[in-house]
N, C-alpha and C positions, 0 to 999 in steps of 0.2 A: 504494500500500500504506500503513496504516495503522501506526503505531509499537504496537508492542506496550507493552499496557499494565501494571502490576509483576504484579494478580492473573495475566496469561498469561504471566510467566516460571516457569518451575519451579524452587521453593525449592532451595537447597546446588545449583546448581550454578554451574559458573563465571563464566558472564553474570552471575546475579544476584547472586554475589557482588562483580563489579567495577561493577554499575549502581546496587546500594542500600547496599552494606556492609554488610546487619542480619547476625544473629546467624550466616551461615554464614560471616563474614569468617575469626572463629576457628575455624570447620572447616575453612577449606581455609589458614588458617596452620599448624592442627596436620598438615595432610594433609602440607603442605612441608616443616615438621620431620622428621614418620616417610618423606619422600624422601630429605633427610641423611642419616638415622640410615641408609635400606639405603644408602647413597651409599657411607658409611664399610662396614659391614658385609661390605659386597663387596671393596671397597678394603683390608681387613683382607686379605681370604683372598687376592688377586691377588699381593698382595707377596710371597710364597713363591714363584713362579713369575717372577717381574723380580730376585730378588736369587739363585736358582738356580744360575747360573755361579759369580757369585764365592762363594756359601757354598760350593757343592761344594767349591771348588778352596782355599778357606780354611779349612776343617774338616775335608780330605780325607775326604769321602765319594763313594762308591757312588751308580750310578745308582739301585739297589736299596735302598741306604737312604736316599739323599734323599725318592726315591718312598715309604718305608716314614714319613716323617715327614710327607709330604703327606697319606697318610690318616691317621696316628694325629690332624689335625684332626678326623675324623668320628668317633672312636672315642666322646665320651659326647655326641655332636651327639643322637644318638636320643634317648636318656636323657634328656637336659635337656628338649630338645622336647617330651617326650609328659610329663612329670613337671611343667612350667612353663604347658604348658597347662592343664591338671586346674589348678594351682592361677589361672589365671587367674578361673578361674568364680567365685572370691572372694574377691580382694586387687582393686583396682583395677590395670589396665593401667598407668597413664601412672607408677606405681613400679618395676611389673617392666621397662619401658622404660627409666626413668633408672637401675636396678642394672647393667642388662645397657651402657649406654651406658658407666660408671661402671670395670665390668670389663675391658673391652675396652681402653679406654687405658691403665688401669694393669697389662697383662700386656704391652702393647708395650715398657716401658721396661727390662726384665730382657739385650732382645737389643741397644740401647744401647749398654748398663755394659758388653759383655765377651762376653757368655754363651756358652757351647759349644755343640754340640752337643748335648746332654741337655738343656741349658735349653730351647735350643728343640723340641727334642719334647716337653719338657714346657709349656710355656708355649702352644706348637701344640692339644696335648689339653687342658690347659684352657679356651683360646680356642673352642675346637668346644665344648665343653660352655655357654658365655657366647653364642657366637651361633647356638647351633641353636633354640632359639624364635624370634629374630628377625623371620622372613617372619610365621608365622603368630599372634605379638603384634600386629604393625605393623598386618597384616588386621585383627582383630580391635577393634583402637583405632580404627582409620579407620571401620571400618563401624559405631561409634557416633555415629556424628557426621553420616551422612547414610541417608534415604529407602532401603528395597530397591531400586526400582526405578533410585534414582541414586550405587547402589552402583560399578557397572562401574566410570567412569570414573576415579576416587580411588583405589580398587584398580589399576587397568593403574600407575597414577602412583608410589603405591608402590612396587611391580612393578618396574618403571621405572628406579628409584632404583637398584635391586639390578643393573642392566646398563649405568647409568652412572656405578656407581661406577669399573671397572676403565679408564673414556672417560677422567674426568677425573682417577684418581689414577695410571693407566700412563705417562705423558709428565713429569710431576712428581716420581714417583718415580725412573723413569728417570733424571731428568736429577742424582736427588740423587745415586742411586750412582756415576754418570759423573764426578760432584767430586771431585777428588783431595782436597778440604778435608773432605769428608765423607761419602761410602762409603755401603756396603751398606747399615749399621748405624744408619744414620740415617736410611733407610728405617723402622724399626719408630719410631725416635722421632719422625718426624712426626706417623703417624700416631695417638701415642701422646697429642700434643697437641690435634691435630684433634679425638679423641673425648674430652678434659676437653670444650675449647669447645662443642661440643654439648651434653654435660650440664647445663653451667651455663646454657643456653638453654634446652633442657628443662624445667629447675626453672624454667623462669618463666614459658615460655606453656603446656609441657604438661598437659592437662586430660583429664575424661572429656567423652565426646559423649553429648547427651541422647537418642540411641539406646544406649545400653551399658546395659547389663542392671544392671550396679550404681548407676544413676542410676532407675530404673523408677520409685519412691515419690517419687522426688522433685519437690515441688511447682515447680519452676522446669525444671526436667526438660520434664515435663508442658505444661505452655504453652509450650514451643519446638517440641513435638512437637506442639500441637494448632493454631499458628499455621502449621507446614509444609507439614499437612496440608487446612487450610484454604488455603495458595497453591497448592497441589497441583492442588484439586479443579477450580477452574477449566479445566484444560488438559484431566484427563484423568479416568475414574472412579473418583469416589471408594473409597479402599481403606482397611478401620475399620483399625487400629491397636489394639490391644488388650493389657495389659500382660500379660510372659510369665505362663505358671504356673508357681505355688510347688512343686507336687506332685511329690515325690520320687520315683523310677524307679518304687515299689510303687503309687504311687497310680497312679487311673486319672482322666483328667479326663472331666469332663460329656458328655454325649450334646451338646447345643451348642454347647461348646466346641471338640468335637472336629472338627463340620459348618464351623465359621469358619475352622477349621484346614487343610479339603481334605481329609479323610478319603475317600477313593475318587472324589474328583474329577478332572477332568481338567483341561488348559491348563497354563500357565506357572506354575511354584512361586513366581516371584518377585511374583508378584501377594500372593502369603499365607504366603512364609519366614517373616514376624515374628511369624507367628499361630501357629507353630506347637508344639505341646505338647511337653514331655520326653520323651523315649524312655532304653532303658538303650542306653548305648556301645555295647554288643557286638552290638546290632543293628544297629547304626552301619559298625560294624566288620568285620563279618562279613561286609558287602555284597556284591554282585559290583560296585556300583559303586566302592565303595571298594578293594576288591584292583585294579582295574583300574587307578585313580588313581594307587596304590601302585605299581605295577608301573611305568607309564609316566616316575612321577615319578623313577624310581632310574635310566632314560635320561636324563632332564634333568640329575640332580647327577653322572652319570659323564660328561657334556659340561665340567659345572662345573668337576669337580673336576682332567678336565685342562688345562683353560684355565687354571685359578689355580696348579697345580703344571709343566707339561711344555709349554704351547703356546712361552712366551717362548724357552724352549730350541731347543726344534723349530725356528724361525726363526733365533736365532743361529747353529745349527748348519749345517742345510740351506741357510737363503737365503744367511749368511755376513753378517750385517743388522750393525749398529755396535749398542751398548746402546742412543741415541735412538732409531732407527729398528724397534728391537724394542720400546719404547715405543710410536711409532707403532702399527706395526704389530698389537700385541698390543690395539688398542682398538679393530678392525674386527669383531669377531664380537660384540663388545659391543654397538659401535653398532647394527647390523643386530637384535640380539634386543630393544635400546630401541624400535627403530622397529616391528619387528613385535609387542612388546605393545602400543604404543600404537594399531597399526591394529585389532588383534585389540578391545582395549578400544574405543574406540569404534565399532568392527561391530559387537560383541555391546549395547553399550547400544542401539544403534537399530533392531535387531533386538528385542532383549527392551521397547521403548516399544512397536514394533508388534503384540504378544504373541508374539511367537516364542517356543518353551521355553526352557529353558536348556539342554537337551542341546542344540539346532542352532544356536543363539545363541551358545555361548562352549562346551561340549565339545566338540562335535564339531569346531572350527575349532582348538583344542587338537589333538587326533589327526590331521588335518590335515599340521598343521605340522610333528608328528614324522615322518610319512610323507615329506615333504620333505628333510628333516633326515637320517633314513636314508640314502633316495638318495643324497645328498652325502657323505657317508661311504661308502660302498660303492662311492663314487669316487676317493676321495683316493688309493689305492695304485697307480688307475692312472695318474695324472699327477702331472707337479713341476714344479720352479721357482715362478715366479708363479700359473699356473694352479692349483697346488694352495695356496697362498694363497687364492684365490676360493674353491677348493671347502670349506677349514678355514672361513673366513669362515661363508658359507653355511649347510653343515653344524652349528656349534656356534653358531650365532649362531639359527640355526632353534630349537634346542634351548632356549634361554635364557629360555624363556616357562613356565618350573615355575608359578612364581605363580598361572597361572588354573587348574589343578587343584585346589591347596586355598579359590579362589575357588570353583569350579564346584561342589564337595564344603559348603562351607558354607552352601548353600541348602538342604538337607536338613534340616534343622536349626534348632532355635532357636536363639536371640541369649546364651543362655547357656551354651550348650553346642559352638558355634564353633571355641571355643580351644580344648579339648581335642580336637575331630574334627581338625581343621587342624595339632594342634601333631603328634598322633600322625601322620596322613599325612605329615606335613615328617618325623617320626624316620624313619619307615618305609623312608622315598623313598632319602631319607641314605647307604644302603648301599652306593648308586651311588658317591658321594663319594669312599667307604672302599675298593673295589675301584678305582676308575680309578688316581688315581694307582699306588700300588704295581704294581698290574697292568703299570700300560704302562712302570714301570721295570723288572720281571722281562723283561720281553722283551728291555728294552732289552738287559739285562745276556746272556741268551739267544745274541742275536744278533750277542755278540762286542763291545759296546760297551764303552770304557772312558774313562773321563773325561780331560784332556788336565793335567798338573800345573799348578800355578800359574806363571803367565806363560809357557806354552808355546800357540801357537796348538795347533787341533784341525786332523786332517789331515782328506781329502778320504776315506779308509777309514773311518776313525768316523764321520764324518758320516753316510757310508751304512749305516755298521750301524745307524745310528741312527733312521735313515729305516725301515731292515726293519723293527725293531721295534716302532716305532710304527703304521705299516701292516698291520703284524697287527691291531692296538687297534681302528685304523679299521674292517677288514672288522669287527669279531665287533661293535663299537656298532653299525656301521650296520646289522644285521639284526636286531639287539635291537630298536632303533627302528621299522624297518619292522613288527615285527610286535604290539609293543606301542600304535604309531600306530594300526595295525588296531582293536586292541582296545580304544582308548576309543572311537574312533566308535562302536563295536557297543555296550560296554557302560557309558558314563561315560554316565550319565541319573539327573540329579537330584531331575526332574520326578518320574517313576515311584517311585523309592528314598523322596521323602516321602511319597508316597501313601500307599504302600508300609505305612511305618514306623507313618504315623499309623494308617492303617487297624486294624496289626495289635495296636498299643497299647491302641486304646480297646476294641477287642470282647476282647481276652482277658488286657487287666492288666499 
């Protein structure tokens, strides 16, 4: 065999960026930044869920209101989302990234100094308003900076980021509340630190990528874009590139423009996502492929949102685990959702090089996995001890792969209009979020739970109340899943929805 020569690697991806260094070096440095940034991002929202015991039992609360503090995180998470993406389409990215980076650690420092209880429900609703754009910014920035077609793999990684934050901040933080020298509380101020450090990193290497719609005129832009596409061509057919249009939702673009775009064509969208013209939101929005996204994705954040509020308990409770060991333990469904976006992300690239669509290339292996995911949930009430460790694993770890939704949804779609389809889908999904917790603390409370005083172990009756009420949670997720797993297979198609979209744009305006 012959050593491949630089024209037959394909530009921004990772080979060639550790064979030649050229200009994708900084795309996939900013790619490992916006992995940090969800590193921390996740790592924000899991700490609620590892310092759970001792806040309860230090603030005397309710399972019912701890749980009512674990959603008010989601309470303006939509709001920011869909209001931060709209303005994405014309502030440059790598600012709303360093504010939201910026925010983050300095709302950690309030639980620190003292705070009560209100603090932290307040300081909780603010943080969900600060990181509810986060997934669909980080997309958004990432996929300026490399090719459609070598979009997948930089996305899973981002993606990625968001499931190994709870791997490497669960055991770290663990061990800080375990210090007698330093407590719960010290918990928020790590991470308070961690995201200055980031920022001030940020401001140094973060940039726009000369795919980002607010770089399009730019002359240096442009020859990175027309050098890529000349390393491109060699491997595979050449696919034009063409800058978006300007044309505001009233205008209609050209009879030609619209033909380069796939206007009632068929094949893979990703062959011509960058081509593709403006449409208004609300045909966007309206989709069945988007309600279906929508629907699936509010299973994925009510997996989230009990893994970062209720899982670490569930374990100290049931298995009777030490605080490291609930550290441990509380980083198994994470890990399993990192490994499954990363298989899921590189299936779908080698799928979508071979021209696979994007529906059967990365949606449908999305619905898939919720299908999975159900199952395992609709398991959990029937077994315990360790086994139902595997099954929680499994089940929420299956779950964990939100991210390729507002992937899968962004091919529809021009490069300027992204962030607002993605950011609105991440509000939308979010609901999930705002019901689980609370939810599965009502039941808790339901079935007779009551939290145990400070320094009193928990007996072997609460435990089990504890367990009843949670296994309610389980059954009614897990057939949520199963049925909304159904309905992205049937209906989460990108392919179709652009056609779709362009078709019905250019013939009637």
């Amino acid at each position: 065999m012959t050593a491949q020569t630089e024209s037959q690697i394909p530009p921004h991806t990772l080979r060639a960026a550790v064979k030649y260094g050229r200009m994708n070096r900084r795309a996939w440095m900013v790619t490992g930044m916006l992995v940090i940034f969800q590193i921390i991002n996740f790592a924000d929202k899991a700490v609620l869920g590892l310092v759970a015991d001792s806040a309860m039992r230090d603030l005397g609360l309710t399972a019912g209101q701890f749980g009512f503090i674990g959603s008010a995180f989601f309470f303006l998470f939509a709001a920011a989302a869909v209001a931060v993406g709209f303005l994405a389409g014309k502030v440059p990215t790598r600012w709303i990234l360093l504010t939201m980076g910026i925010s983050w650690a300095v709302l950690q420092f309030p639980m620190l100094f003292g705070g009560g209880a209100a603090v932290l429900l307040v300081t909780r609703i603010l943080l969900g308003a600060a990181e509810g754009p986060a997934t669909p910014i980080a997309l958004q920035h990432v996929h300026g900076w490399f090719p459609a077609k070598e979009r997948g793999l930089p996305s899973s990684l981002v993606a990625i980021g968001s499931t190994v934050g709870p791997i490497i901040a669960a055991p770290v933080l663990a061990w800080i509340i375990a210090n007698p020298a330093l407590g719960w509380r010290w918990a928020f101020g790590f991470l308070g630190i961690v995201g200055l450090l980031w920022s001030l990193g940020w401001l140094l290497i973060g940039r726009d990528g000369p795919f980002s719609h607010t770089r399009r005129d730019d002359p240096e832009a442009q020859a990175e874009r027309a050098h890529a596409e000349q390393q491109a061509a060699a491997r595979t057919a050449p696919v034009p590139v063409v800058p978006a249009a300007s044309a505001s939702d009233g205008e209609a673009p050209s009879a030609p423009a619209a033909e380069r775009a796939g206007a009632g064509s068929t094949g893979s969208i990703a062959d011509r996502s960058d081509l593709l013209q403006l449409v208004p939101i609300r045909r966007v929005l309206g989709s069945r492929m988007f309600i279906a996204a929508a629907l699936a994705g509010a299973g994925c954040f009510w997996a989230q949102g009990f893994l970062t509020t209720w899982s670490p308990k569930y374990l100290a409770s049931v298995m009777q685990l030490s605080p490291e060991m609930v550290g441990l333990f509380s980083t198994f469904p994470w890990i399993l959702g990192a490994l499954t976006l990363l298989v899921l992300g590189y299936t779908s690239r080698f799928l979508m090089r071979r021209g696979v669509t994007v529906r059967w290339a990365l949606a449908a292996l999305f619905g898939a996995a919720l299908l999975c995911s159900g199952l395992c949930f609709l398991m959990l009430p029937r077994v315990d001890g360790y086994l139902a460790v595997v099954f929680l694993t499994l089940g929420a770890g299956l779950a964990m792969i939100y991210p390729l939704a507002p992937t899968a949804v962004a091919f529809c779609v021009g490069s300027k209009q992204r962030a607002a389809v993605m950011a609105t889908l991440t509000g939308l999904a979010s609901f999930g979020g705002v019901v689980a917790p609370a939810m599965v603390g009502k039941l808790m409370d339901r079935a007779g739970y009551v939290p145990a005083p400070k320094g009193v172990p928990e007996t072997a009756e609460m435990a089990a109340r504890l367990s009843e009420g949670m296994n309610t949670g389980f059954w009614m997720i897990g057939v949520y899943l199963l049925v909304v797993g159904a309905i992205s297979i049937l209906m989460l198609n990108p392919d179709r929805t652009a056609s779709r979209l362009q078709e019905k744009f250019v013939y009637n305006g």
